[in-house]
C-alpha positions as CSV (number, residue, x, y, z in Angstrom):
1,X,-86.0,141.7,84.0
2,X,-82.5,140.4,85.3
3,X,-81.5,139.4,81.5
4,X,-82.4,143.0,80.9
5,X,-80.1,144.6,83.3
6,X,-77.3,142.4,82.1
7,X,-77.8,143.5,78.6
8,X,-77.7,146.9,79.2
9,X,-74.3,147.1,81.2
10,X,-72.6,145.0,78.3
11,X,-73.7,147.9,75.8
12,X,-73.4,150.4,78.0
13,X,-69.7,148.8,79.0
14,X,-69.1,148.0,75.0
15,X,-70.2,151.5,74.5
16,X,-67.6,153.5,77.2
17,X,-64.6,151.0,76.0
18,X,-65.3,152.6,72.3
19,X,-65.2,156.0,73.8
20,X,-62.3,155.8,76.4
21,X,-60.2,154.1,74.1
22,X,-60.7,156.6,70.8
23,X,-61.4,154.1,68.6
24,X,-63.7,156.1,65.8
25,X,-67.0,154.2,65.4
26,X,-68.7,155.3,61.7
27,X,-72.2,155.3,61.4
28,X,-72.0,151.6,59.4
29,X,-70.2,150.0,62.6
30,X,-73.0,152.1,65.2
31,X,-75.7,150.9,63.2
32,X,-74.6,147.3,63.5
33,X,-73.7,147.6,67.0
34,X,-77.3,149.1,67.6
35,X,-78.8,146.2,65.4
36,X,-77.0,143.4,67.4
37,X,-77.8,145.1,70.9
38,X,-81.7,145.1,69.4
39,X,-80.9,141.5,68.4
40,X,-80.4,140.1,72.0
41,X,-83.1,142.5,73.4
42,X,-85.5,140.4,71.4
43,X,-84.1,137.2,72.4
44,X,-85.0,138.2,75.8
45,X,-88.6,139.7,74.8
46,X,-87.2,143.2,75.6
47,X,-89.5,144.7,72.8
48,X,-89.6,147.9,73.1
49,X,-86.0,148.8,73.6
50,X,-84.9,146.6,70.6
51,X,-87.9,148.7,68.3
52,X,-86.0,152.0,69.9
53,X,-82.6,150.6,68.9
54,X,-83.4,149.5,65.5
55,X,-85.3,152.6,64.9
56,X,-81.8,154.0,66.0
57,X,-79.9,151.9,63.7
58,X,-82.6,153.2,60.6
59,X,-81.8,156.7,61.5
60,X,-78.0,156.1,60.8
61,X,-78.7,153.5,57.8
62,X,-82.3,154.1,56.1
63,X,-81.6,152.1,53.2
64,X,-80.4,149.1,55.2
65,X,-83.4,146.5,54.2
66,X,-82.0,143.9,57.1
67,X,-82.9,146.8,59.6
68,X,-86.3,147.3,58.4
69,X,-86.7,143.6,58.0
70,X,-86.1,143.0,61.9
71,X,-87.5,145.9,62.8
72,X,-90.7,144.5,61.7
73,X,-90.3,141.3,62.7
74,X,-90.1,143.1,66.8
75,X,-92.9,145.4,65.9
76,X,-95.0,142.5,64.9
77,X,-94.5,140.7,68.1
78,X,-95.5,143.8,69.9
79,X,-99.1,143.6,67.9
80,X,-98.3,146.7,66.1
81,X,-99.4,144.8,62.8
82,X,-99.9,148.1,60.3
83,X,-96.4,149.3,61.0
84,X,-94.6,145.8,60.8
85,X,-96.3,145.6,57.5
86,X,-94.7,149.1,56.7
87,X,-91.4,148.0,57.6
88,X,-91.1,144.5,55.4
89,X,-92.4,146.4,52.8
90,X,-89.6,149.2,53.4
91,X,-87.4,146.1,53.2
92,X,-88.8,144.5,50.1
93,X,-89.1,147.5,48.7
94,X,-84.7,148.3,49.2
95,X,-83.8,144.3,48.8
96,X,-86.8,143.1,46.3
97,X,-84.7,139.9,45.7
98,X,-84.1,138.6,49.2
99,X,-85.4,135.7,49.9
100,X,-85.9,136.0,53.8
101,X,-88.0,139.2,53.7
102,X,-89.9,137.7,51.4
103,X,-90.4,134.8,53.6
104,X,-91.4,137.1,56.2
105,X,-93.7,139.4,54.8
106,X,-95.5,136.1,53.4
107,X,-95.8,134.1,56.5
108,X,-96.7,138.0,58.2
109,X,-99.8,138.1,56.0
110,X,-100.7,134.6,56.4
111,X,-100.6,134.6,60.2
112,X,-102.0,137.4,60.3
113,X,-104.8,137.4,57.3
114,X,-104.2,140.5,55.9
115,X,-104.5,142.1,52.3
116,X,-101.7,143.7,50.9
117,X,-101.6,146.6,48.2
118,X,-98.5,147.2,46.1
């Protein structure tokens, strides 16, 4: 919980720099901040607020496949198997040619010894 508290007060802190100092933040630049913030909740198993970021992140960039992608690599460590499947195949479905989602949805269905339909 400690490494929780510290991550929130460096967003939050990231977050009122950005404002104070009226630098303009587009949607792109959120979205990756939101996606990076996500990215170090999940290195500290904060699952459910890196899912609420990324599905934050989504809102501002719904076609972004690496979003989708990691947003169901954090929903599958939650045990919320049906819509981690959803989201890699969101993913695949924006990026068909990447090679990591692929991976991913592969090694998902494998661990997890599921069926797939198109």
């Amino acid at each position: 919980m400690k490494h929780y508290f510290k991550i929130v007060i460096i967003f939050l802190v990231s977050t009122i720099f950005i404002l104070t100092t009226g630098c303009k933040i587009t949607a792109e630049k959120r979205a990756e901040a939101l996606n990076n913030f996500a990215l170090m909740c999940a290195d500290k198993d904060v699952w459910k607020e890196a899912e609420y970021r990324l599905r934050q992140a989504i809102d501002l960039k719904p076609e972004d496949a690496r979003l989708h992608n990691n947003l169901g690599i954090v929903l599958e460590a939650q045990g919320k198997l049906k819509e981690a499947l959803n989201e890699y195949k969101k993913a695949l479905s924006i990026e068909p040619d990447n090679k990591i989602i692929k991976r991913n949805l592969k090694e998902f269905i494998n661990a997890h010894k599921i069926e797939v339909d198109n």
